[in-house]
MARTIFI-987340 format. One record per residue: residue in one letter; x, y, z of N, C-alpha, C, O, CB in turn. Coordinates in steps of 0.1 Angstrom, whole numbers, plus 2048, in hexadecimal, padded with zeros to 3 digits. Glycine has a CB too. Example, Ala and Ser with C-alpha at 12.3 -4.5 7.8 and 13.67 -1.06 7.14 Angstrom:
// residues 2
a8847C784E87B7D384E8847DF84E88E7DF8558717D385A;s8807EA8478897F584788180084F88680B85088D7FA839;
***
This chain:
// residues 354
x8097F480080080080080980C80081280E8087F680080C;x8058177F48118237F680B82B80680282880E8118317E4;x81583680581583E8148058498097FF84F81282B84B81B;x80084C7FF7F78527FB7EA84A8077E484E8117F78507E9;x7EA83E7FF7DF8358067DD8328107D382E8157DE82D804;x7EA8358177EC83082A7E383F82E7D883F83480382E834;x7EB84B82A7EA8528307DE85C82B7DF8678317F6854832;x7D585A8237CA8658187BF85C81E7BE85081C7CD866802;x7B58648247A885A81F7A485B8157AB85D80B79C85B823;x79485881679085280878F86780579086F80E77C844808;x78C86C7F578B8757F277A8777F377186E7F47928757E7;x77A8887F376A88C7F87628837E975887C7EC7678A27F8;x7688857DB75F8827D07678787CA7738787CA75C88E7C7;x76086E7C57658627BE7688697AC75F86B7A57578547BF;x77386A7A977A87079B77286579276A86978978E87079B;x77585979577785078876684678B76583A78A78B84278A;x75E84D78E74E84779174D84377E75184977473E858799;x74883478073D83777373283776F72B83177673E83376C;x72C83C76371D83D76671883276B71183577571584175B;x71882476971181D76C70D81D782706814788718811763;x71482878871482F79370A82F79770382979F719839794;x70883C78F6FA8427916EB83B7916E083F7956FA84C786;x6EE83078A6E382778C6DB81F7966D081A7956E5821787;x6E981D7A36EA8167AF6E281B7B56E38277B46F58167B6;x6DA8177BB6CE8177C66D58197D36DB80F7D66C48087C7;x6D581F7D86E28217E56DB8247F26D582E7F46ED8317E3;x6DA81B7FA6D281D8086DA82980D6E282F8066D2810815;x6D782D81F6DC8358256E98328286F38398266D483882E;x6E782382F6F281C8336FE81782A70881082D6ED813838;x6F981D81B6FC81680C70C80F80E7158118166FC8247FE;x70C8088067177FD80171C8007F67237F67F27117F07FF;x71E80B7EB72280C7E872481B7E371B8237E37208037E6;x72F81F7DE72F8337DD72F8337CF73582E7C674183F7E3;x72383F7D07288467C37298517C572A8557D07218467B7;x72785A7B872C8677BB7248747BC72787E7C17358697B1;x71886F7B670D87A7B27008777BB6FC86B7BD7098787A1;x6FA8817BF6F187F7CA6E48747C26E38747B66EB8907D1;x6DB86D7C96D38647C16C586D7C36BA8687C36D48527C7;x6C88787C56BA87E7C76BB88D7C06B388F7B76B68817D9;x6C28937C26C489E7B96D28A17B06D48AC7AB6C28AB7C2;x6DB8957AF6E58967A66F489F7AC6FF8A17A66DD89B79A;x6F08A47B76FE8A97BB7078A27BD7068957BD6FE8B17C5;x7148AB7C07228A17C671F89D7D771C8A57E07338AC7C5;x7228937D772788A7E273588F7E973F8937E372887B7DB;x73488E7F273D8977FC73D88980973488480F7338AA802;x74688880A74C88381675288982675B89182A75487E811;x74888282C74A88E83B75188484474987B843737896846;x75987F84B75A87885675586885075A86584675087F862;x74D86285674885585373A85684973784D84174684C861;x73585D84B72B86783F72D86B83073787282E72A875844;x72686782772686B81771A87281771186B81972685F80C;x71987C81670B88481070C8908037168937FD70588B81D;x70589380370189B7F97068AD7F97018B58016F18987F9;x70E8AF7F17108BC7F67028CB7F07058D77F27208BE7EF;x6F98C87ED6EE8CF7E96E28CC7F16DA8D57F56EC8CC7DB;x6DF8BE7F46D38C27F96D38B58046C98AE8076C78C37ED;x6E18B480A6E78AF81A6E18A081A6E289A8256E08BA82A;x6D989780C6D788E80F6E08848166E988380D6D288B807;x6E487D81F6F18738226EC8678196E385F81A6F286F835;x6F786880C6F785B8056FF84D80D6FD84180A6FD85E7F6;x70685081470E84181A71284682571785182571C83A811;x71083D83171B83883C72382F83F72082383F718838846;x72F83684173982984374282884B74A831849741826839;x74482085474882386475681686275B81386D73781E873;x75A81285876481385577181785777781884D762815851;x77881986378481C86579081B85D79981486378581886E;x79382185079A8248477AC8278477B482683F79282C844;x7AD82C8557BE83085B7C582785D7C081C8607C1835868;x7D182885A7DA81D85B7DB8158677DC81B8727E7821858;x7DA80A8667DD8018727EB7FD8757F480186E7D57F4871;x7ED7F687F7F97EF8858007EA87A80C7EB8797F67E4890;x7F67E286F8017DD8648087E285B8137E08557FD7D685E;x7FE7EC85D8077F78528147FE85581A80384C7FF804850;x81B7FE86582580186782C7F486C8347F487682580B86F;x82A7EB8678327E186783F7E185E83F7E585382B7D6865;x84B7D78678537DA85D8517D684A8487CE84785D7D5862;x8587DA8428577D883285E7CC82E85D7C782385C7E482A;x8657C783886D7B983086A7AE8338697A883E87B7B7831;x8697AA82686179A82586679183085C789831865790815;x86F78D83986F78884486C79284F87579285887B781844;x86279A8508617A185B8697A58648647A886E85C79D861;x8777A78628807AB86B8857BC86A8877C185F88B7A286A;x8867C28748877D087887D7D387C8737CD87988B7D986F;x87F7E38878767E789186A7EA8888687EB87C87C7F389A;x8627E98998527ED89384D7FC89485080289F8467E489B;x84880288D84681188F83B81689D83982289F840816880;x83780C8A483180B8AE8307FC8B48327F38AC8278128AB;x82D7FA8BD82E7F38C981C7EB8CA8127F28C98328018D5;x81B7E08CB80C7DB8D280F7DB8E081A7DA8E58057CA8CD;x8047DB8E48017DD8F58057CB8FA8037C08F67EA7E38F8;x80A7D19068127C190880E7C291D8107CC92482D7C0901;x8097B69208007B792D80C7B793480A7BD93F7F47AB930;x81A7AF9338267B59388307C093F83B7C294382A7B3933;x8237C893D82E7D693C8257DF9478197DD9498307E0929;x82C7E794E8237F09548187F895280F7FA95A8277F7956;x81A7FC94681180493F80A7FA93280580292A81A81293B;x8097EF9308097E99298117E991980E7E590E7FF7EA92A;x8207F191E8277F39118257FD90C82A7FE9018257EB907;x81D80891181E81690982981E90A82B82890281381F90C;x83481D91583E82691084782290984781690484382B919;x8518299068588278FA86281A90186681990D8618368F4;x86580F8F58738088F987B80B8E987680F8DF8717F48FE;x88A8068EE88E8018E189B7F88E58A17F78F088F80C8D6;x8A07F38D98AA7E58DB8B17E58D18B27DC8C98A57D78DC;x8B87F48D18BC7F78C38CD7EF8C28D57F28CA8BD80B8C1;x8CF7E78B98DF7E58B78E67E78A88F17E18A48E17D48BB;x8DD7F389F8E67F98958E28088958D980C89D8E57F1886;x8E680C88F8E481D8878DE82087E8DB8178768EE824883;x8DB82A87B8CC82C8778D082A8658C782E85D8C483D87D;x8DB82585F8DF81F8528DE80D8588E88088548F282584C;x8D880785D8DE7FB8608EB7F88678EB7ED86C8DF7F5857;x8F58008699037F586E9047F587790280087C9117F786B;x9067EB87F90A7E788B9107ED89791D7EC89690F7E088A;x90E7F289F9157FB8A991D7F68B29197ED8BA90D8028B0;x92A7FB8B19327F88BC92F7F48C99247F98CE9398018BE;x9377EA8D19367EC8DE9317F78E59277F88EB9407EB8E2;x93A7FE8E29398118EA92F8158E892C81C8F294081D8E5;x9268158DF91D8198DA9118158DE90881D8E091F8178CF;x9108068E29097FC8E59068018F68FB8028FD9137EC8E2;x90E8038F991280290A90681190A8FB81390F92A805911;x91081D9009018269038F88269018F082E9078FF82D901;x8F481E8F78E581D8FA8DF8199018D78219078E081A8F4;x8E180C9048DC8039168DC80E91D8D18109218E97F7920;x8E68199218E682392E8DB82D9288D68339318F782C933;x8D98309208CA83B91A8C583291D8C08329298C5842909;x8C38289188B381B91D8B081F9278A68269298B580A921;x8BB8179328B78189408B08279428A482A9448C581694A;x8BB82D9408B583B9478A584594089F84E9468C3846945;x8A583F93489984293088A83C93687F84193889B83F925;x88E82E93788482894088682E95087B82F956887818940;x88E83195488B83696288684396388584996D89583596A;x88384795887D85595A87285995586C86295888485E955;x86E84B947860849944853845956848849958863839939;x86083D96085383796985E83D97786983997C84D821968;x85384A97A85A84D98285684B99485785299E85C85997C;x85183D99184D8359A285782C99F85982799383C82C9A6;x85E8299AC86B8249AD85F8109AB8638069A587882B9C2;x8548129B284C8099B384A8009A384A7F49A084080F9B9;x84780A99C83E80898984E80298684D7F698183781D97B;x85D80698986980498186B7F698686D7EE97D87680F984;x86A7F099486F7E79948647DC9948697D19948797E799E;x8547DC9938487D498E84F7D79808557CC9808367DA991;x8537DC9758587D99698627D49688627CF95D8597E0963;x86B7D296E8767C697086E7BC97686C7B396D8847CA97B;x8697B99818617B097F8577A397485579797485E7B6982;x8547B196D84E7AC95F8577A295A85779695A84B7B8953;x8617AC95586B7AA94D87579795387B79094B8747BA94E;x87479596087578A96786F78095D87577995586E78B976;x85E78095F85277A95B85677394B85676894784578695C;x85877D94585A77A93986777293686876992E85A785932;x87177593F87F76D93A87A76194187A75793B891774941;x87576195086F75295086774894686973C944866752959;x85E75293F85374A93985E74792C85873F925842752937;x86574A92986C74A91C87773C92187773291B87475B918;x87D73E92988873292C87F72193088271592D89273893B;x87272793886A71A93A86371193386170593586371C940;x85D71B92685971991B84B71D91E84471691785C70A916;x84472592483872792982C73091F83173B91D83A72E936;x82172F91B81B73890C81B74391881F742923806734901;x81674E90F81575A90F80A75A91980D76092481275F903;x7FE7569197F67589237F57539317ED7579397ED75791E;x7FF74893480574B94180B75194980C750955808748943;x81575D93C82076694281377394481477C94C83176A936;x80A77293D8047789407FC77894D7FD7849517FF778938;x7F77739527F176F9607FD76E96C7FB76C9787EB76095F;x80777196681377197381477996F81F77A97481E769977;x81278696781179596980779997280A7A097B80E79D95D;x7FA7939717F379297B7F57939887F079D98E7F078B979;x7FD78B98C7FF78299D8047909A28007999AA80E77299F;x80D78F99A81C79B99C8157AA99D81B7B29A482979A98A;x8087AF9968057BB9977FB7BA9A77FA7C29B17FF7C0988;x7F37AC9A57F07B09B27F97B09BE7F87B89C87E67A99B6;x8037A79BD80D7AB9CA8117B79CD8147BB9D981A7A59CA;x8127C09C18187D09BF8097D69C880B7DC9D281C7D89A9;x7FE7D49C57F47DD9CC7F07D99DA7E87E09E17E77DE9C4;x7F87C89E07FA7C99EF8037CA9F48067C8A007F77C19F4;x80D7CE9E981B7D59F28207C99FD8207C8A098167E69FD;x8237C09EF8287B29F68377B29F783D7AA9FF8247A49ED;x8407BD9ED84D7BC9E98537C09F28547CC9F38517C29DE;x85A7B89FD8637C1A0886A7B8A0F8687ACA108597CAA13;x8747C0A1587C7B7A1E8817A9A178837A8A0B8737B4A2B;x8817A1A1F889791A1887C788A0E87A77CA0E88F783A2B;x874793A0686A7919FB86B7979F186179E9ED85F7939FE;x8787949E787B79E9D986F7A19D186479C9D58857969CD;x8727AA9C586A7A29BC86F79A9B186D7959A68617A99B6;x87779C9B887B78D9B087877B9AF8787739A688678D9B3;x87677C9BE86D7719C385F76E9C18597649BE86D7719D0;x85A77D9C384E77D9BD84A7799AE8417729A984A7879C0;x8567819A784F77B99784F77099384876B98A85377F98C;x85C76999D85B75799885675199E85774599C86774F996;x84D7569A98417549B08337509A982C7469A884075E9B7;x83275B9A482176099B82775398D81E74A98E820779992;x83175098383574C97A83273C982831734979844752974;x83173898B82E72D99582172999181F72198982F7309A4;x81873099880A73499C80872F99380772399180474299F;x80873A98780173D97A80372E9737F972897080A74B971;x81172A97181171C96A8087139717FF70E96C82071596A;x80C71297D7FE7089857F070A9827E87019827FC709993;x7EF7159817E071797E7DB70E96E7D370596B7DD72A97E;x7E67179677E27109587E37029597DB6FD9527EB71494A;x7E96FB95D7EE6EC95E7F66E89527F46E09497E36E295F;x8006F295680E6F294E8196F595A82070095A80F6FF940;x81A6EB9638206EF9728316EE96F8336E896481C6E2981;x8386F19738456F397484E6F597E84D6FF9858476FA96D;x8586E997F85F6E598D8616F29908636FB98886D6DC98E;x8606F29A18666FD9A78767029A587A70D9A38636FB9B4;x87C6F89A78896F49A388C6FF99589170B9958886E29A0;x8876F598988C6FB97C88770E97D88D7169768836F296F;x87C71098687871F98688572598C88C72F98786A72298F;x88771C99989272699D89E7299958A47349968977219A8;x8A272198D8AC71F9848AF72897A8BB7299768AB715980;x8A57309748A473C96A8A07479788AA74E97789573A95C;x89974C9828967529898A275B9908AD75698F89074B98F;x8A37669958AD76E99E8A97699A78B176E9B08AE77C99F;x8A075F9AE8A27619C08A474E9C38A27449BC88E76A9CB;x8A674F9CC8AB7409CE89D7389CF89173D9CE8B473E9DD;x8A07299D188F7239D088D7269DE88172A9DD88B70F9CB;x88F7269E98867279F488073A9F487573C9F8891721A02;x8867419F287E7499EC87374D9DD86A7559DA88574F9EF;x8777459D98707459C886273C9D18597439D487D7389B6;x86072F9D585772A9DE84D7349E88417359E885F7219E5;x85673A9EE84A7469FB84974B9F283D74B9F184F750A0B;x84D7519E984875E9DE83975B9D982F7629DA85375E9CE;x83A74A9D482D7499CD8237479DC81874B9DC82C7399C0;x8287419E781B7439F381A74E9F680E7519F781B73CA02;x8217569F781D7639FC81076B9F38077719F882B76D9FC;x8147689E480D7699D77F77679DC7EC76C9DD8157569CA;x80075B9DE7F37529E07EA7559EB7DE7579E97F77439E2;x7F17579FA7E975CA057E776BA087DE771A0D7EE756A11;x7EF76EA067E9783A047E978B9FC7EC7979FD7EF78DA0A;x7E37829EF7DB78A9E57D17899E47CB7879EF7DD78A9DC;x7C57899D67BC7839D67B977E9C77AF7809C07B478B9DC;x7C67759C47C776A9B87C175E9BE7C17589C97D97679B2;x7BD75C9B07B374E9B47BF7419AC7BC73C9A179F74F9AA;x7CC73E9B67D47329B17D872B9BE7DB72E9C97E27379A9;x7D571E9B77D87139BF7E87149C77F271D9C57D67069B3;x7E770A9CF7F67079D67FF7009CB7FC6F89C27F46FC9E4;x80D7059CE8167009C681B6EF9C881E6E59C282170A9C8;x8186F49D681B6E29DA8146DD9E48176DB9EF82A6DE9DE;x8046DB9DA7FB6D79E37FA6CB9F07F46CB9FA7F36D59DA;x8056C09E98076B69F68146B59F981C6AD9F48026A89F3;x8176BEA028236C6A038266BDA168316BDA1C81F6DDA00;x8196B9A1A8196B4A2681D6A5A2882169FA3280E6B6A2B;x81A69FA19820692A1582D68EA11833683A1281968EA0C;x83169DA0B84269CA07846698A1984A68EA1E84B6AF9FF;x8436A4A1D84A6A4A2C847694A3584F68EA3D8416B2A35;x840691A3383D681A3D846676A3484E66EA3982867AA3F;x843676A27846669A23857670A2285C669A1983C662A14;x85E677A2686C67AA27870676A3687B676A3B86F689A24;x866673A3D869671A49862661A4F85C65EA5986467FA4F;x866659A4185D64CA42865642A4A860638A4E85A646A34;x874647A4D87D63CA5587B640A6287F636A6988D63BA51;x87564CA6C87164AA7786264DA7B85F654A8487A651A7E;x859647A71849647A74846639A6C84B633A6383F656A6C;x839635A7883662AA6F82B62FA6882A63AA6483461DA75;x821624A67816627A5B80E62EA5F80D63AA5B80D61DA57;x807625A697FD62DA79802640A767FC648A6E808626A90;x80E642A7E81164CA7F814659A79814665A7D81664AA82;x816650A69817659A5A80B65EA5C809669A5E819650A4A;x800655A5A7F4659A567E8663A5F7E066AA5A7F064DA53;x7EC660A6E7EB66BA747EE67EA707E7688A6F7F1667A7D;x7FF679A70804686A6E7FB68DA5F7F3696A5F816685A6C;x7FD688A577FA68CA4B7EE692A4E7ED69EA4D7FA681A41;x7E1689A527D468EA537D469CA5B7CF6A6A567CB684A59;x7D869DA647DB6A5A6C7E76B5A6A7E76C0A6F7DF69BA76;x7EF6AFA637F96B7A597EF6BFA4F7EE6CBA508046ACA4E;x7E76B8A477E06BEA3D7DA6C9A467DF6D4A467D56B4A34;x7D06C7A4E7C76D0A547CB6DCA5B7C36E6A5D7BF6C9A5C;x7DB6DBA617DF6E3A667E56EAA5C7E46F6A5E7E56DFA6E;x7EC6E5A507ED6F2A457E26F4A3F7E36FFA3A7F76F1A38;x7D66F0A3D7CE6FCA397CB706A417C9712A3D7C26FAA36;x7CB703A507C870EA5B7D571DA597D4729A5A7CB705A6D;x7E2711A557EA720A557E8728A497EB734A487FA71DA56;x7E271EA3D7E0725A307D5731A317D773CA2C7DB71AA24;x7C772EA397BC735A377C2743A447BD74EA447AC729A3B;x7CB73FA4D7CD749A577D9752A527DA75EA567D1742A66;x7E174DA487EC757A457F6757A4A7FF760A497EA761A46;x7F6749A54808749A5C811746A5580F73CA4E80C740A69;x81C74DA5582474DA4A82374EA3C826744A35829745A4B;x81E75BA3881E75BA2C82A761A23829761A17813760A2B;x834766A29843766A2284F754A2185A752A1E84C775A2E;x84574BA2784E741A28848735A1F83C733A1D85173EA37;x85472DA1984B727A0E842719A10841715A1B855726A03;x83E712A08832707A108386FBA198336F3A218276FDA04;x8426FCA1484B6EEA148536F2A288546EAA3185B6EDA01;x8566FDA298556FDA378496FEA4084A6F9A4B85B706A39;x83E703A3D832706A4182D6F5A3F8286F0A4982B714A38;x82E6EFA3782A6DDA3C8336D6A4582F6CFA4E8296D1A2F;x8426D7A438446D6A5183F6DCA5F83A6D5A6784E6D9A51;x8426E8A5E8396EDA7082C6E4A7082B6DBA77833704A71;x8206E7A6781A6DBA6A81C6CEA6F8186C9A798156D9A62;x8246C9A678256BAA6B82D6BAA7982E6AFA7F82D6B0A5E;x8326C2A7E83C6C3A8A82D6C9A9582C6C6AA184C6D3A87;x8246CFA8F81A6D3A9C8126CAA9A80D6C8AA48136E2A9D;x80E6C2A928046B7A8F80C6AEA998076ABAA48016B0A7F;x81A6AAA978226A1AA381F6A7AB481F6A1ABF8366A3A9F;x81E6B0AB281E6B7ABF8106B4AC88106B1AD48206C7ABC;x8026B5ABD7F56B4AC27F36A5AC57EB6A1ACE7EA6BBAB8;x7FB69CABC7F768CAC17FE688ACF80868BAD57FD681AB4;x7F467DAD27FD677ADC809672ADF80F670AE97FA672AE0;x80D670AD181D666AD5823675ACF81D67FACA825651ACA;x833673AD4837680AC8845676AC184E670AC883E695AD1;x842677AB484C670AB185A67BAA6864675AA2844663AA7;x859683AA586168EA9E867697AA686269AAB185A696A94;x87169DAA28796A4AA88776B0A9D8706B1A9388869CAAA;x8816BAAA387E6CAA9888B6C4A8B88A6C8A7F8856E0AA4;x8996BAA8F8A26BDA888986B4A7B8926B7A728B26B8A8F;x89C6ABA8188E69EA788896A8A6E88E6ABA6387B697A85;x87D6ADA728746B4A6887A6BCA608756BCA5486B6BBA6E;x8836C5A6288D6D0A588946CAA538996CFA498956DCA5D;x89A6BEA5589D6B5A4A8956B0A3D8986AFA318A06AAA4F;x8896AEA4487F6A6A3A8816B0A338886AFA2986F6A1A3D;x87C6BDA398786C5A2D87C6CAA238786CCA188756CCA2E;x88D6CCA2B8996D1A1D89B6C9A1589F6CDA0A8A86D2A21;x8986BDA168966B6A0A88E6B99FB88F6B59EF8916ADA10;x88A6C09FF87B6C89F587E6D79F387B6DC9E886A6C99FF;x8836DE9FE8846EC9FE88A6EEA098866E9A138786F59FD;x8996F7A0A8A36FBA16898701A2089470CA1E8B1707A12;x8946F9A2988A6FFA338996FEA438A16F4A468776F0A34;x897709A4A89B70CA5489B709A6389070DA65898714A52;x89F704A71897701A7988C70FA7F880710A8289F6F9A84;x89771AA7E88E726A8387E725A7D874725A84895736A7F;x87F724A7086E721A69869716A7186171AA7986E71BA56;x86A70BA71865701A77860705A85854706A8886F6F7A77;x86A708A8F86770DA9F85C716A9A851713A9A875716AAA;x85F720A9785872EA9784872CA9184072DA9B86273BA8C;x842729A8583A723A7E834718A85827717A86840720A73;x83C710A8A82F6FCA9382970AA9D81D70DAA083F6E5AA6;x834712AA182B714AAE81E71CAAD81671CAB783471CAB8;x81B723AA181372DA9B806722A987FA722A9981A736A8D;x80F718A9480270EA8A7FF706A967F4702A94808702A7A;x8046FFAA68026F9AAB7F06FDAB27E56F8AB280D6F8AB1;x7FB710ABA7EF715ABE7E2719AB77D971EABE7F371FAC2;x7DF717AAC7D571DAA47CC70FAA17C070DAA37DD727A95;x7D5706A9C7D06FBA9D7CA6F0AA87C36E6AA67D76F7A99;x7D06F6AB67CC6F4AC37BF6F7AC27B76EEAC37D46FBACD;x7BA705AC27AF70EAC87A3708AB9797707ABB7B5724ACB;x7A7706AAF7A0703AA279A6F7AA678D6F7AA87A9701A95;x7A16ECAA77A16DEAAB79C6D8AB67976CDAB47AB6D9AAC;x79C6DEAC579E6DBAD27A86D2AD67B36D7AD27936D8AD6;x7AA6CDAD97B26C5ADC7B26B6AD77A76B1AD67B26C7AE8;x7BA6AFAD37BB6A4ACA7C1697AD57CC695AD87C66A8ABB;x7B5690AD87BC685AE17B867AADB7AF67CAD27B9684AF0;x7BD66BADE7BF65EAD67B165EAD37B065AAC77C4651ADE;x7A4661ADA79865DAD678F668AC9784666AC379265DAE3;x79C674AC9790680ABF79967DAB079467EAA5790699AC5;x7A8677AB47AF67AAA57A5670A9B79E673A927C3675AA5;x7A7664A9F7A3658A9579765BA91794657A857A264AA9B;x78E662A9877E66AA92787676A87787672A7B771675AA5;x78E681A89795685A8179C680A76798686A6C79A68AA87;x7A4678A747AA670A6B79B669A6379966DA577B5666A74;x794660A6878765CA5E77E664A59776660A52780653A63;x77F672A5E77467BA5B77B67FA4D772682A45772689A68;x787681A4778C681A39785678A2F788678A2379B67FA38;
***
């Protein structure tokens, strides 16, 4: 299409009409233009989305038609589509959804390739252009953030509309002002990129997340609970039987009996901590230990120890004893006053009531 056609609308009068035009029966809404009014023979004049009559104002055609160049039209011109676009599509990644300016320039405005030196300055305009486009220290680093999301979803292999939904996670964490202290966002984005894959059921080891991620897995893990319990995303747990990793790691000092206690009793006590919010900077895999260490605690025999249990768990995720102590005791008490008290005759009613 030449730049005449991109850029001219249609003309007020059709030059090249032929008579057989004038013959057309033309509704209001008409379908097709001619040039001469069908009632008193004047010129046709084009107003806006309107054709009418310039003598006696009949409107021969409307056409609502949006005629201006679109997105394709500033696409690049070479048959393999390569070189920049003269504008940008709206991308749910971005703060603003991609309306301010980027670019990723690596030649000069002939094509050739730019030096190192050259190279280096542009990155430092980048940067500094972007920091002056978003001037909340908050908006700059939720866009590094983003920008996390995408290098995840790109190394994991994840579509587009999952990185999309862990833009999601990640903006609501920004509006509960989750990002702080020993809670990057860095953790958070490979947090939400967690979530989000679980949700679609396209899950992906925590492990391999951490592995492309800036924060280590025991924080990449609390990132996505924290995600999960003080926002208001609707995503499952990352590691829903996270209470079974923990027991059956601890199968050489429990027997069957006793597995199956804890477990029942494990489960119920992490949902208590899930629905109450204890510990929600710490990730599941410690939070089912403290369970299973206060579930040991409410039965009558006690067969676990604190070292025991932070073993099990590191097995799964570097869990701590301070998490363990600090956490059973949160989940003991809560689960105490929830429960009443759990003696040989209420558990086994508990345990069959599953």
């Amino acid at each position: 299409m030449s730049s005449k056609g991109i850029i001219e609308l249609e003309d007020s009068v059709e030059q090249n009409a032929t008579e057989s035009d004038d013959a057309v029966v033309v509704d209001v809404r008409g379908a097709e233009w001619q040039s001469t009014c069908p009632e008193c023979d004047g010129r046709v004049r084009k107003r806006g989305h309107e054709s009418m009559c310039a003598d006696c104002g009949l409107v021969v055609r409307v056409e609502t038609l949006d005629r201006t160049p679109t997105l394709k039209d500033h696409a690049p011109t070479a048959d393999d589509r390569s070189g920049e676009w003269a504008c940008e599509p709206t991308n749910q990644l971005r703060v603003d959804k991609g309306l301010v300016t980027t670019f990723f320039l690596s030649t000069d405005g002939k094509g050739n390739t730019l030096s190192p030196e050259r190279k280096d300055k542009m990155e430092r305009l980048r940067r500094r252009h972007k920091r002056f486009t978003m001037h909340d220290r908050r908006d700059q680093r939720l866009n590094e953030g983003m920008r996390d999301i995408g290098m995840l979803g790109a190394n994991l292999g994840l579509p587009e509309h999952v990185q999309t939904e862990a833009g999601w996670y990640l903006k609501a964490a920004k509006r509960e002002r989750l990002p702080a202290g020993r809670m990057p966002w860095e953790a958070l984005a490979a947090g939400a990129v967690q979530l989000a894959a679980r949700k679609a059921g396209i899950e992906r080891d925590p492990v391999d997340v951490a592995q492309y991620a800036k924060a280590s897995l025991d924080r990449v893990c609390a990132g996505a609970r924290k995600i999960r319990i003080e926002t208001d995303v609707d995503a499952p747990p990352v590691r829903d039987r996270a209470v079974d990793r923990v027991v059956a790691a601890l199968d050489d000092v429990l027997d069957v009996e006793a597995a199956i206690e804890l477990v029942r009793v494990g489960e119920r006590l992490l949902a208590v901590a899930d629905s109450e919010g204890i510990g929600p900077g710490t990730h599941r895999m410690a939070m089912a230990g403290a369970a299973v260490y206060a579930a040991d605690r409410l039965t009558s025999e006690k067969h676990l120890t604190q070292a025991e249990v932070v073993e099990a768990a590191s097995a799964v995720v570097p869990t701590s004893t301070s998490q363990i102590r600090s956490y059973s005791r949160e989940v003991h008490d809560i689960g105490q006053a929830r429960f009443q008290s759990l003696s040989n005759d209420t558990l086994p009613g508990l345990v069959q009531a599953d």
